[in-house]
C-alpha positions in Angstrom: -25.4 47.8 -5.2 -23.2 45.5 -2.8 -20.2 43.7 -4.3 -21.4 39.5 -4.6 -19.1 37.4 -2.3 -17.8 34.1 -3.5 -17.1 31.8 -0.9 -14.8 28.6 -2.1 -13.2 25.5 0.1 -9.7 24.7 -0.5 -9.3 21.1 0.0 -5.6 20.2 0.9 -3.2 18.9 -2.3 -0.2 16.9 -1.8 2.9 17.2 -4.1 3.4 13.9 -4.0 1.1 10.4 -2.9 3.2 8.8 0.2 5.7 6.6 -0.9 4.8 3.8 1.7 2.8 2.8 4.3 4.9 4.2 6.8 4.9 7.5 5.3 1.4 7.2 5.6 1.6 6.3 9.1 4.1 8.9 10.1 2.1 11.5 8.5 -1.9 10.1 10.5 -0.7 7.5 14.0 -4.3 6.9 13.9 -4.0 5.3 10.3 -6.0 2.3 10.3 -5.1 -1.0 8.4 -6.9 -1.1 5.0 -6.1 -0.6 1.7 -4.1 3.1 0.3 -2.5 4.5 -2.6 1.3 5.2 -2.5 3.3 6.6 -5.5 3.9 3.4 -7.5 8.0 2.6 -7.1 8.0 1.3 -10.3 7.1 5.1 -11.5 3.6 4.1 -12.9 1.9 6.6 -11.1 -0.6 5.3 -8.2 -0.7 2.1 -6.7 -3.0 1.0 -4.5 -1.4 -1.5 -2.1 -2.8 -3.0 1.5 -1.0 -1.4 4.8 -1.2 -3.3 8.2 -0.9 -0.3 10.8 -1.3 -2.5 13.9 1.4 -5.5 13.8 5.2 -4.7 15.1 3.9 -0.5 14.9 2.9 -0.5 12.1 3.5 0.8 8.5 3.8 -2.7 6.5 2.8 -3.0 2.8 2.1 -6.0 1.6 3.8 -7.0 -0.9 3.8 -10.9 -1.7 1.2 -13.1 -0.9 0.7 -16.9 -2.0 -2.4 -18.6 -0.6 -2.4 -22.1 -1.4 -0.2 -23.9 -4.2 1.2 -21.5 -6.4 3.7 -21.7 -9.3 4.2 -18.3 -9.3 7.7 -17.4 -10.1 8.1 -13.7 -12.2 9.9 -10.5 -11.5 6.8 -8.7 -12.8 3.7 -7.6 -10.6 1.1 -10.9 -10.6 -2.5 -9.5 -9.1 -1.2 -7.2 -7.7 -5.0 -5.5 -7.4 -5.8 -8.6 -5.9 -2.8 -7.8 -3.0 -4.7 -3.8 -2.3 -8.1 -6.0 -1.7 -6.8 -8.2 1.5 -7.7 -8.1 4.5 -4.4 -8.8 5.9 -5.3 -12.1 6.9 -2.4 -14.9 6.1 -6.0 -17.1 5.7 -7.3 -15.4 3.5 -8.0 -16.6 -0.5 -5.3 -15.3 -3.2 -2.0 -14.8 -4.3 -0.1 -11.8 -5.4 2.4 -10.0 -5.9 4.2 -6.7 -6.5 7.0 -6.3 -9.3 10.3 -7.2 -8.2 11.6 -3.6 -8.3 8.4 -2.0 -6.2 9.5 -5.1 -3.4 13.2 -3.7 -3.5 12.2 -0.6 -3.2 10.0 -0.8 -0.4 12.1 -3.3 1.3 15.0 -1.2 1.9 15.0 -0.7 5.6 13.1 -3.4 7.3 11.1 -6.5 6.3 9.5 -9.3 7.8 8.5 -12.8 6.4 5.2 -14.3 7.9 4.5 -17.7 7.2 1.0 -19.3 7.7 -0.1 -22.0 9.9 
């Protein structure tokens, strides 16, 4: 009697999710815009956040977004799922925001201010 053979596919794991969307980009420069999961600076876990892989080379996360008139004025995360589900268009409907200490944490190197039209 032959010995059965198992035969199993190891999918690759990651010790950590990236903690930006240039880590993401440094690790695939064929990323595309869209929405990903980094490792939520606030140490929550996973938070899905939108990445713009195109503008300036790449690697922005969006972080605060106000569409229209807003009032909007706390230090703690305000939709930010609604943030993860944009397009990355300054036109686009809804405001949002990260918590202040996931902004200062991602803001540590480099950061740009767009203003719409």
């Amino acid at each position: 009697m032959e010995p059965s053979v198992a035969v199993a596919t190891v999918l690759p794991t990651y010790d950590r999710r990236p903690a930006s969307c240039v880590a993401i980009l440094a690790s695939d420069p064929h990323a595309q815009s869209g929405t990903y999961t980094i490792e939520n600076p606030d140490g929550g876990g996973a938070l899905d956040v939108y990445c713009d892989m195109e503008t300036d080379d790449g690697g922005w996360t969006l972080v605060y977004k106000i569409a229209g008139a807003s009032d909007m004025m706390s230090t703690g995360a305000v939709n930010a799922e609604g943030l993860a589900q944009a397009d990355g268009s300054l036109e686009s409907d809804g405001s949002g925001k990260l918590s202040d200490v996931a902004i200062r944490s991602l803001c540590t190197e480099q950061y740009k201010v767009v203003h719409g039209v």
